[in-house]
PAKE-965025 format. One record per residue (C-alpha): residue number from 1; residue in three letters; x, y, z. Coordinates in steps of 0.02 Angstrom, whole numbers, plus 50000, padded with zeros to 5 digits. Each point is the difference from the previous one (the first is absolute). Layout:
! residues N
  seq  type      u      v      w
  NUM   ala      X      Y      Z
...
END
This chain:
! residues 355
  seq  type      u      v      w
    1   unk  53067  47293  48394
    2   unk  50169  49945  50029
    3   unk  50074  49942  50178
    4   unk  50188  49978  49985
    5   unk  49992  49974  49805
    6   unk  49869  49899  50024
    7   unk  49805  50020  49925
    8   unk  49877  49975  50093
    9   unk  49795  50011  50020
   10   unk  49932  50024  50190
   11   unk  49886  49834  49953
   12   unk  49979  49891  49857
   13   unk  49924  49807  49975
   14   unk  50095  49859  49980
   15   unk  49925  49828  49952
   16   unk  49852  50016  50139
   17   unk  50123  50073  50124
   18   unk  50016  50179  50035
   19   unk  50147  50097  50034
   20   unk  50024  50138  50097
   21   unk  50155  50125  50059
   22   unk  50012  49991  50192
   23   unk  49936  50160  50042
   24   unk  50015  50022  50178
   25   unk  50203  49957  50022
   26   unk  50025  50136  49871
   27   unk  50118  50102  49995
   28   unk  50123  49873  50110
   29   unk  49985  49841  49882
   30   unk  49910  49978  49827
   31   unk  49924  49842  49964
   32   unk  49857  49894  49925
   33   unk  49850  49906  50073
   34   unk  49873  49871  49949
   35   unk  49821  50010  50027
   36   unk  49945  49818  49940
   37   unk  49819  50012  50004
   38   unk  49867  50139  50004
   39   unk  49992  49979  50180
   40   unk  50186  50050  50029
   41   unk  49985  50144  49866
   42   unk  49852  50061  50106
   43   unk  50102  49990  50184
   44   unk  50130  50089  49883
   45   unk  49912  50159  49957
   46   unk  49916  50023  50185
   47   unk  50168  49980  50084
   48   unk  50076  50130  49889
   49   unk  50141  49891  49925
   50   unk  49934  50073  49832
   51   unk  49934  50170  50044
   52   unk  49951  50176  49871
   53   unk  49862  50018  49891
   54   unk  50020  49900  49839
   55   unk  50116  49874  50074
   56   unk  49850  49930  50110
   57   unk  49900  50027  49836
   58   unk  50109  49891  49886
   59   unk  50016  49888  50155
   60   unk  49823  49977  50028
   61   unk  49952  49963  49808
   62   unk  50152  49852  50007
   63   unk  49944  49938  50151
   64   unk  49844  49966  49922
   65   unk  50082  49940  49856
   66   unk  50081  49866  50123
   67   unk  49830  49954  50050
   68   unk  49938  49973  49844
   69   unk  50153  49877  49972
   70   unk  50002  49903  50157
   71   unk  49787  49994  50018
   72   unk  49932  49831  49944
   73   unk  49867  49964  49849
   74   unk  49874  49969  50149
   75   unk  49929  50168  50058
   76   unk  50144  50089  49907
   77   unk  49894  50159  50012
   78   unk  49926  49999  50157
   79   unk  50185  49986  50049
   80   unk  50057  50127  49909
   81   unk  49862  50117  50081
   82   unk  50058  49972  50171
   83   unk  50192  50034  49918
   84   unk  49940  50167  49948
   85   unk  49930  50042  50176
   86   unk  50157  49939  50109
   87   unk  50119  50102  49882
   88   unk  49857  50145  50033
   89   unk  50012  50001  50180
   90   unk  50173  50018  50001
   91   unk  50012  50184  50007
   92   unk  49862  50133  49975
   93   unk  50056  50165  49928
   94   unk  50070  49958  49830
   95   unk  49894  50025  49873
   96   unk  50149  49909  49884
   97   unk  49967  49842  50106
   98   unk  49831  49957  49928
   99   unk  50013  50068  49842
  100   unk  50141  49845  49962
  101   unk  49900  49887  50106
  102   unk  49835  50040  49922
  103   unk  50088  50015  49810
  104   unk  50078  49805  50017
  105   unk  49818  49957  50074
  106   unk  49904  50073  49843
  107   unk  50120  49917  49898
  108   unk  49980  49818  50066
  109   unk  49802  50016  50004
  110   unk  50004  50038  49837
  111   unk  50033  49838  49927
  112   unk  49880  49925  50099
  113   unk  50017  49809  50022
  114   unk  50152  49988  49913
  115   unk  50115  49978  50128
  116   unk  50153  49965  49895
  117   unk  49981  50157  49910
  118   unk  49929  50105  50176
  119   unk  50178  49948  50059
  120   unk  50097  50079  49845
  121   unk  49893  50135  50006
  122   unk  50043  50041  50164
  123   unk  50194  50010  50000
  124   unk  49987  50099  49843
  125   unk  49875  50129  50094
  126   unk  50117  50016  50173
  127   unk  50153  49998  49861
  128   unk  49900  50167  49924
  129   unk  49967  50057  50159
  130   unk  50189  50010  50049
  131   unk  50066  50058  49826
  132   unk  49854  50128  49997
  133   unk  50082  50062  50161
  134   unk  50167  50018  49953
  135   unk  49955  50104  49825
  136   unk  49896  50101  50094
  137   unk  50106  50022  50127
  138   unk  50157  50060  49872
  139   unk  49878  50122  49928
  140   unk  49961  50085  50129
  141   unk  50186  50054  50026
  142   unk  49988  50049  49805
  143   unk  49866  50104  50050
  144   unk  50063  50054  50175
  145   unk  50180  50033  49953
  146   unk  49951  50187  49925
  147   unk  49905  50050  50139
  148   unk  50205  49986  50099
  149   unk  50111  50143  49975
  150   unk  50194  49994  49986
  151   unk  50056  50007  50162
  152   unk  49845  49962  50079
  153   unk  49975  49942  50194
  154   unk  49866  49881  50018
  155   unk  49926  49941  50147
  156   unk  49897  49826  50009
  157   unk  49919  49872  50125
  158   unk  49984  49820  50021
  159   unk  50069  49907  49848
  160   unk  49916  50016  49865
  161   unk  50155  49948  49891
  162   unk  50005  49827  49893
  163   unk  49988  49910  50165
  164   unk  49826  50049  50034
  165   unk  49961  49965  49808
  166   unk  50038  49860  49868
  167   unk  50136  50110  49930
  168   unk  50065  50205  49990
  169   unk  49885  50027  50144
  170   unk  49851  50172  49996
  171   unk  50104  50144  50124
  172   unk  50184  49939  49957
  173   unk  49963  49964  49809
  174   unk  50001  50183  49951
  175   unk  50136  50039  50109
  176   unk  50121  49830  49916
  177   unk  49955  50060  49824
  178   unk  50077  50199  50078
  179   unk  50128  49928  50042
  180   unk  50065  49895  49863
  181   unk  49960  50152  49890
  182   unk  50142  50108  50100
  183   unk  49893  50118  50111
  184   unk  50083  49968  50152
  185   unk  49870  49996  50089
  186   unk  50003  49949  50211
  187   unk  49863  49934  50118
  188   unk  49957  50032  50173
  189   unk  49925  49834  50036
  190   unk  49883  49976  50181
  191   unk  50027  49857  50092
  192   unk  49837  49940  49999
  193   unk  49975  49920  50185
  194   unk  49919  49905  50040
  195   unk  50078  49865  49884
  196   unk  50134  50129  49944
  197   unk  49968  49932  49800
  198   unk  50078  50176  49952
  199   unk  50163  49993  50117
  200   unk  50005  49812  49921
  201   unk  49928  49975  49835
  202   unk  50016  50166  49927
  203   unk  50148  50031  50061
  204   unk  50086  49852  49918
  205   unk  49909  50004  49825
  206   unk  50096  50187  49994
  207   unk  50160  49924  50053
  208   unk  49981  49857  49879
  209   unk  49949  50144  49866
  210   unk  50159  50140  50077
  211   unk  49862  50133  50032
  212   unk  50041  50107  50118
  213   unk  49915  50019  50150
  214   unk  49983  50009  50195
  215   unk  49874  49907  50120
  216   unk  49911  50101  50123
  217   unk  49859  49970  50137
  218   unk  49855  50007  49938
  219   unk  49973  50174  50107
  220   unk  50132  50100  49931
  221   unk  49914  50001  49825
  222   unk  49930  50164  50050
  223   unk  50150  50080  50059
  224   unk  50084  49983  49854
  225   unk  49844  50052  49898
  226   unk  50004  50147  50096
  227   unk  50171  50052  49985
  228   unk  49993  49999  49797
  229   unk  50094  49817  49988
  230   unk  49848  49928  49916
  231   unk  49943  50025  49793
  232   unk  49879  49869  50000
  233   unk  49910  49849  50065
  234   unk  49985  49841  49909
  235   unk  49901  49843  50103
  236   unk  49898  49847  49939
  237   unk  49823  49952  50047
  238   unk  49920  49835  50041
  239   unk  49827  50073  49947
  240   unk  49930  50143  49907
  241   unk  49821  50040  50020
  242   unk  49872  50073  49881
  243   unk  50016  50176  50044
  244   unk  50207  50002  50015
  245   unk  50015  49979  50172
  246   unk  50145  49857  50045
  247   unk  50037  49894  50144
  248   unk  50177  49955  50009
  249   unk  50121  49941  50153
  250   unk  49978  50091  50152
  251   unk  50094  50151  50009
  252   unk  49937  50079  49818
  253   unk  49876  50117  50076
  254   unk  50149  50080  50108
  255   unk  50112  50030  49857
  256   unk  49836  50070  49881
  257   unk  49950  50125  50130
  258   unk  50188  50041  50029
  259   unk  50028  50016  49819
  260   unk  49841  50118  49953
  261   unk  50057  50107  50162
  262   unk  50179  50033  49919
  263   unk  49931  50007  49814
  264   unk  50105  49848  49957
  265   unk  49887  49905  49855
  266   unk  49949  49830  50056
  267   unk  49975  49846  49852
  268   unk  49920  49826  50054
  269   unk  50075  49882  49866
  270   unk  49888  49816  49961
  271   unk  49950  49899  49852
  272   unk  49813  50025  49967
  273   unk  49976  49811  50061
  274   unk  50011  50109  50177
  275   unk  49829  50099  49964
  276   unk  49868  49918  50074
  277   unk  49850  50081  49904
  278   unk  49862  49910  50134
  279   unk  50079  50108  50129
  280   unk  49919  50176  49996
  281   unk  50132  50080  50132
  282   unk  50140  49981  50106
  283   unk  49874  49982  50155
  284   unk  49953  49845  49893
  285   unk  50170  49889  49996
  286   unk  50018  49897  50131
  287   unk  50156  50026  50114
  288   unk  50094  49841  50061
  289   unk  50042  50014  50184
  290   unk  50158  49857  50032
  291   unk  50076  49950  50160
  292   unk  50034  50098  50137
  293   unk  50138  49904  50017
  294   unk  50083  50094  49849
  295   unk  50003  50152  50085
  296   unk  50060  49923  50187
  297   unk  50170  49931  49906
  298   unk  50120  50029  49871
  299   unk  50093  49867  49899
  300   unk  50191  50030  49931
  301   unk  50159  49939  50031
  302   unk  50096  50013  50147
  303   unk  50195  50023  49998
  304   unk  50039  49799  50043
  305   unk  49930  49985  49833
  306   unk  49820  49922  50059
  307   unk  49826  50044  49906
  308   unk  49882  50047  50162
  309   unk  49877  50105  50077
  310   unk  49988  50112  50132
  311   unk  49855  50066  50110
  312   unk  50012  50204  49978
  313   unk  49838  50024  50097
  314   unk  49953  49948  50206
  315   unk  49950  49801  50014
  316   unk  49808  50065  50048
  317   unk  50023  50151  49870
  318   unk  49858  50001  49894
  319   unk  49993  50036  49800
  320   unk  49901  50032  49842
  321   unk  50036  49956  49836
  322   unk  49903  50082  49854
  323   unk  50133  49923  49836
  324   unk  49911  50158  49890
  325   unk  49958  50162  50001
  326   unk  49878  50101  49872
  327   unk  50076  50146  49924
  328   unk  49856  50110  49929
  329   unk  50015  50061  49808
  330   unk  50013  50181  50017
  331   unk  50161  49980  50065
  332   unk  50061  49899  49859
  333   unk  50098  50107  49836
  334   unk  49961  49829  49903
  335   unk  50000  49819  49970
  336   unk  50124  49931  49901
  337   unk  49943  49839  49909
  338   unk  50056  49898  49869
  339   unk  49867  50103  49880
  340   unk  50073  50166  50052
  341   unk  49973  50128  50140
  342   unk  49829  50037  50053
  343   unk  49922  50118  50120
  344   unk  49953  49902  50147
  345   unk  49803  50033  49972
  346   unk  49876  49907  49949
  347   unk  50003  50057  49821
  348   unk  50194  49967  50002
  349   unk  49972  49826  50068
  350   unk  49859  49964  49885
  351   unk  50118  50044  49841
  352   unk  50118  49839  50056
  353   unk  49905  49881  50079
  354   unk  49983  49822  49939
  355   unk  49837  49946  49946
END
């Protein structure tokens, strides 16, 4: 996607360095970051600096790609072992997160004792990994883009735009390829607290695309459901289990139930790297809970010009967390993946999953 003329990925390798776009001072300055080793790449994903489904994904399988690099001949894989489970404890509900972690790991074992080649191999798997992403990704606004009327109000949540993927993004890719075909379309777009990634992420990618749209709190989604302001709902997933059940940032749920109550059709859009076919249901994907310090303050920037946060809560005011919610599948209209648009059951999952 382009940033001021620019193109650029959300991650990509370079030498045994990894580079990343500064996620968290988005919208108010763009810029690049290097993750030198594994270990930084790791700190990386768990502090949200790269954040959304297949970003951490494509993340994950070139942080292991560093390891592989940097490790020495002597216990090469017993390092790259313990690699695979610092990246994994990173963050817990993205299925895309171990798929690229696990796909560079295959790769490297593979080749056994050759450790010259075991390196190759695994920048060429993480490179796959991220390209994989990025077609998949563009697909799924090939296949997404019908579903979206001329004219059409969409609502979303979170970002689930190119930011949270290598490229094009799940939600926002269907809505881009809309919009560059001339239907006009606008998007209500929720705030997303408690990290506000909609108010700041998805905001800007639609700016930096001219789609119109407005930001709202996250609780007037249903008002304007309600009143008739809403065709459709388009949001991303970080996993997708067996039966079409999907756990995606907290808030989904809200906006399904809202949606089904006003007969507005709600679509999850995710590359099939997202199913998780070990997981039977929803019930069955683990939900990260993150600081409670997320909730107690809010970063922006203040008038003087100054990056900061504030406390919004009482000092001995105490918080939860939960960084998902499960949104059951009979309140999905479909999944839109880089295959095409299933039902979200388990026979429509089946008919896309990756063996």
């Amino acid at each position: 996607m382009l940033v001021g003329g620019t193109p650029f990925r959300t991650v990509w390798l370079e030498g045994s360095t990894v580079k990343l776009i500064d996620q968290p001072k988005l919208p108010h300055s763009f810029g690049i970051v290097d993750m030198p080793t594994h270990v930084h790449t790791a700190r990386a994903i768990s502090t949200m600096i790269v954040r959304g489904a297949g970003a951490i994904g494509a993340t994950g399988a070139f942080g292991m790609a560093q390891a592989a690099l940097q490790s020495p001949d002597q216990g090469f894989h017993e390092t790259i072992v313990a690699a695979a489970e610092t990246l994994g404890r990173t963050r817990p509900t993205a299925q895309n997160l171990f798929y690229g972690i696990e796909t560079v790991l295959k790769a490297i074992q593979a080749e056994g004792d050759n450790i010259h080649q075991a390196r190759q191999a695994a920048v060429a798997a993480a490179q796959a990994v991220a390209d994989d992403d990025a077609a998949c990704c563009e697909a799924i606004g090939r296949h997404g883009e019908p579903l979206i009327q001329k004219g059409c109000r969409l609502s979303t949540h979170c970002n689930a735009g190119w930011l949270a993927f290598v490229d094009w993004g799940s939600a926002l890719s269907p809505i881009f390829t809309a919009h560059r075909g001339g239907k006009k379309v606008f998007v209500w777009v929720d705030e997303t607290r408690p990290r506000c990634q909609g108010a700041r992420l998805t905001s800007w990618e639609l700016t930096e695309e001219c789609v119109p749209h407005a930001v709202i709190a996250d609780n007037a989604a249903g008002h304007f459901m309600r009143t008739g302001q809403v065709d459709m709902v388009i949001v991303g997933s970080d996993r997708i289990a067996a039966n079409g059940d999907i756990a995606n940032k907290i808030g989904t749920y809200s906006s399904a139930v809202v949606a089904k109550a006003n007969g507005v059709p709600f679509y999850v859009a995710a590359p099939t790297t997202t199913i998780d076919k070990d997981c039977p249901t929803g019930d069955d994907i683990p939900i990260e809970e993150r600081s409670p310090d997320e909730i107690r303050y809010t970063w922006g920037w203040s008038d003087d010009g100054q990056f900061t946060r504030v406390r919004t809560t009482p000092v001995d005011g105490p918080a939860r967390n939960p960084a998902f919610d499960v949104t059951p599948a009979e309140l999905i209209a479909g999944i839109i993946t880089e295959k095409g648009v299933v039902p979200a059951n388990p026979q429509g999952i089946a008919s896309v999953w990756r063996s």
